[in-house]
N, C-alpha and C positions, 0 to 999 in steps of 0.2 A: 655374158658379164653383167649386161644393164638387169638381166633376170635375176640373179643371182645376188646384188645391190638391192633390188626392190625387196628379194625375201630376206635377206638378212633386216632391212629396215623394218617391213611389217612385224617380224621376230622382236625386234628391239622394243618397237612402238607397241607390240602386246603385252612383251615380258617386265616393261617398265614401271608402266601403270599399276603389273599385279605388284612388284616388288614394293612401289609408293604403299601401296593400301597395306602390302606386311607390315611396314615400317611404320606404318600411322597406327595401324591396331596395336601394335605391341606398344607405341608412346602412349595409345589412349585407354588400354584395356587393363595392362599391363602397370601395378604400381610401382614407383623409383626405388631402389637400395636405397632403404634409410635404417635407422635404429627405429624399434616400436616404440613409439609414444604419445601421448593424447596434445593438442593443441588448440587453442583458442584461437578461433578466425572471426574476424569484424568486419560485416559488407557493411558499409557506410550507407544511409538514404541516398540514392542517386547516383549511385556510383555504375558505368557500365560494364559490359563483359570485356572488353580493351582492360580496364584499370584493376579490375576484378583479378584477372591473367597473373597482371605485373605484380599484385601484391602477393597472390600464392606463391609466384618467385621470386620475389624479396624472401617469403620467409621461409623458404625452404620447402617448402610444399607438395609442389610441383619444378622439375628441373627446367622444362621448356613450355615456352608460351603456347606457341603454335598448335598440338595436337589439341590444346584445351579450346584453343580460339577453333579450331576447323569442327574439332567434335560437337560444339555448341552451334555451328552454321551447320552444319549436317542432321541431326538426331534434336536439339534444346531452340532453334529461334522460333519456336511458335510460344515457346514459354521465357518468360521473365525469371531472374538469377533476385532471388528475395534477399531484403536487407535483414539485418542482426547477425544477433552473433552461435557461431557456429562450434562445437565440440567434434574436430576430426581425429580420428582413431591412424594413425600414420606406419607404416605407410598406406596411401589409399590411391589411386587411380583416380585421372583427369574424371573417366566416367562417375566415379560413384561418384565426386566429388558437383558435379553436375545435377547427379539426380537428386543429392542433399539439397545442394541451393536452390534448384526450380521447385522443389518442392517445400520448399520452406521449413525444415527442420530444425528450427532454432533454439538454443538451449534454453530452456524456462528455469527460473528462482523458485524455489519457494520461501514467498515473504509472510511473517507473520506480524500482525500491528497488533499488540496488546491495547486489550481495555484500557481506556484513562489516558491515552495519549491524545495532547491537543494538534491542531491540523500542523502547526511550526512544527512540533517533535517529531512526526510524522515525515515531512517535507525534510528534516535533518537525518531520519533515520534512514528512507528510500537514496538518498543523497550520498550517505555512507556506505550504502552497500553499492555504489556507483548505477543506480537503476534509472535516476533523473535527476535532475537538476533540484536544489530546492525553492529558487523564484520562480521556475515554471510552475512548480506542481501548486505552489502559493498561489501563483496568478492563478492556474485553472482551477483552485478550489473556492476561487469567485461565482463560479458557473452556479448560482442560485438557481437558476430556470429548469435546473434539473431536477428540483425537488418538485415542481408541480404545484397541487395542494397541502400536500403535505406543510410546506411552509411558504408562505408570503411575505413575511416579514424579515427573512432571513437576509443579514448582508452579505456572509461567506458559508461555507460547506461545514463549518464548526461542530460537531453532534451528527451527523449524519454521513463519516467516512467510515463507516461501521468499520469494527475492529474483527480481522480471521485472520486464517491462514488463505492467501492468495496465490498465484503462479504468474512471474511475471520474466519479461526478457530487458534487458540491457537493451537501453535507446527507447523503450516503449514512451508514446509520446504521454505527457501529463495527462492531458485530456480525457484518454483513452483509462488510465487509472483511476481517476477522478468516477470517470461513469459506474465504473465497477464496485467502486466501495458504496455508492451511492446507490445503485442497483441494489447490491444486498442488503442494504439499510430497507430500500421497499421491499423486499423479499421478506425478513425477518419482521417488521412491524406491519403485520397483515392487517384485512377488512375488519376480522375479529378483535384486533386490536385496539383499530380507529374508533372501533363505536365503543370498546373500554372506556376511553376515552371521554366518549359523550357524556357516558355515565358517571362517570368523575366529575364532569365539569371543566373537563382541561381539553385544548389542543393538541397534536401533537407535536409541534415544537414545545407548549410547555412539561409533556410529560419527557421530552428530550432533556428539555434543560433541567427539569430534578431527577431524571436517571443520569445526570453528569454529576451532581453533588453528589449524588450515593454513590456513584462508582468511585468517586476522591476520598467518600469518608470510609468507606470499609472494603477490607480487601476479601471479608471473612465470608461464605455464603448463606449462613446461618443468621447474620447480625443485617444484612443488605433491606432486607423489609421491614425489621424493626427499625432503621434508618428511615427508613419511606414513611413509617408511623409518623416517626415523632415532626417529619416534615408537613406532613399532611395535617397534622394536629394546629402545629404554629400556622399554618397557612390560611387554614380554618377558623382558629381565632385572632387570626391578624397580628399575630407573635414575630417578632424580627426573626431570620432563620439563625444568625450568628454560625455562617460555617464558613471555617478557616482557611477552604478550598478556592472561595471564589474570589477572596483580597488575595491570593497566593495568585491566582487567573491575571488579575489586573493587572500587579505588578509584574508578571511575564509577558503581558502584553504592553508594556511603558518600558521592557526591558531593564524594571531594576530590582528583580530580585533578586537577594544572592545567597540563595538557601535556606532561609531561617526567617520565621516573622514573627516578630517583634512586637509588643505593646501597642508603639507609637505607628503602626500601622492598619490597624482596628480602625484609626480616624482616616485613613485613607481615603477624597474624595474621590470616589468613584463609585458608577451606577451600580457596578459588580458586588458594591459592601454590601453583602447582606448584616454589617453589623448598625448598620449607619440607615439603613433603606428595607424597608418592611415588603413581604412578596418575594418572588421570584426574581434572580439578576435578569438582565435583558435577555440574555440566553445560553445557552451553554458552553458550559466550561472545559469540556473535554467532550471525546467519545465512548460514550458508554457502549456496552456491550450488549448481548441479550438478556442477563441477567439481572444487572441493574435497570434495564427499563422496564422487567416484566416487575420486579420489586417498583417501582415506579407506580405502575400501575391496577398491582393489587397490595398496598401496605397490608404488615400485620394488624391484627385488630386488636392490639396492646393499645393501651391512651397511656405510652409515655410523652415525656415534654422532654426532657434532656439527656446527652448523653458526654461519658467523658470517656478519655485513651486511658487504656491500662499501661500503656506504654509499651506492650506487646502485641502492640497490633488490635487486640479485640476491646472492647469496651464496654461498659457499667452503664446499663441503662435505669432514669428513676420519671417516677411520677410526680415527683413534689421537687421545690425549689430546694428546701432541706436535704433531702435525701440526695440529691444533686450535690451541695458543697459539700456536705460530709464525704462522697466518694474523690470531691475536688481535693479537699486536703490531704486525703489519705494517700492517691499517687503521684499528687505533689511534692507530699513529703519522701514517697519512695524514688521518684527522679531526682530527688534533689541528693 
């Protein structure tokens, strides 16, 4: 009898354990009955594999904690469960869903910043598409130390968040964004550049700050060096630059533009008048691109002095002050 007791026990005690481990495989291998469909999952910074669990079963995810918590102490605790955000294909298994997050599979953006935006637009734009905050990305675009020599004088990142198309994740911290656009900014204004440069006579901060006004005064890639001419010209003979871009600058940065400049804005005091203030503004006005800075730094070799809007975007470049009003009235009178 007492034999008999022990074999049925040992039977039990063997047959138990294997039925556990079916029952685990099939929770952990095995994906839940659901409808197919794609979902957005958000591991939080710091979040553990406990809280991690609970939210896959809040959202429907996963039906039970446990096979996920045992699989992860079995097969996953030598590796970390990575924060962001996640694109799971549903239904999917505690497993895959395992080897997604240890291995960090995050869904990336593609952001693109166009030319001519200033570091605010920027910080409003990443903002909207929910990628960061916009007083972080503002604070971190303080990080001046990152330009190196490139600039010394620089008080914020203003002109050098070079403008592409990037790939970024949801949560990415500011900082981390900040480095990248500034990275490619050294990446694009190479060695050959810098001694352009020399050869000009300019820095590179100031050949940043007049490929920001070319990139504000023309969209067109034809008319971008004749721009750079007539800058180089006024600069050269100590000519005020009179561009409409960089009182429009000011007043976005004092917060009171509101759309339209005016007359009585020309006397705007601020460093930025180039109507008021002979030279270069303090510095840039925007983020140029690579096209405006190479116009930057090799102007056509027209010797115009002025230029005015067609009102279609492109513009009537002249060499005389005459030939200058004459074009002034004429699509003056056609705007009007």
């Amino acid at each position: 009898m007492i034999l008999k007791v022990i074999k049925t026990a040992l039977i039990i005690s063997a047959v138990i354990p294997l039925l556990l481990s079916v029952w685990f495989s099939i929770e952990f291998y095995a994906p839940p009955r659901t409808d197919p469909k794609k979902i957005l999952f958000l591991v939080e910074e710091g979040k553990g594999v406990q809280s991690i669990a609970q939210n896959l079963k809040d959202e429907g995810i996963i039906k039970k904690t446990w096979p996920f918590l045992l699989g992860y102490r079995i097969y996953f605790s030598s590796k970390s469960l990575k924060a962001g955000e996640y694109e799971l294909n549903l239904p999917v298994s505690s497993k895959k869903i395992l080897n997604i997050l240890s291995e960090g599979k995050v869904l990336v953006y593609p952001i693109t910043i166009p030319e001519g935006m200033t570091r605010r637009e920027i910080a409003q734009h990443l903002e909207s598409l929910g990628i960061v905050e916009e007083d972080d990305f503002l604070k971190a675009a303080t990080r001046t130390d990152l330009l190196g020599s490139y600039d010394i004088e620089a008080e914020n990142l203003e002109g050098y968040l070079f403008p592409e198309t990037y790939h970024f994740t949801r949560g990415i911290p500011a900082e981390k964004i900040i480095s990248t656009f500034v990275s490619q900014f050294k990446t694009v204004f190479t060695e050959e550049w810098r001694k352009r440069a020399i050869e000009i006579n300019m820095t590179p901060r100031k050949v940043v700050t007049l490929a920001s006004l070319i990139e504000k005064e023309t969209s067109i890639p034809e008319e971008r060096k004749l721009v750079s001419a007539v800058f180089h010209t006024r600069l050269r003979i100590k000519m005020k630059l009179d561009c409409d871009p960089t009182i429009i600058y000011a007043m976005k940065e004092q917060g009171t533009y509101e759309g339209r400049l005016l007359r009585k804005h020309l006397k705007l005091d601020s460093p930025y008048n180039t109507y008021l203030r002979r030279g270069l503004p303090p510095g840039p006005i925007c983020n140029p691109g690579r096209a405006a800075l190479e116009a930057a730094l090799y102007p056509s070799g027209e010797k115009y002095l002025y230029f005015v809007s067609r009102n279609d975007g492109s513009h009537v470049f002249s060499r005389t002050f005459d030939e200058h009003q004459r074009a002034v009235r004429k699509y003056r009178r056609q705007r009007q």
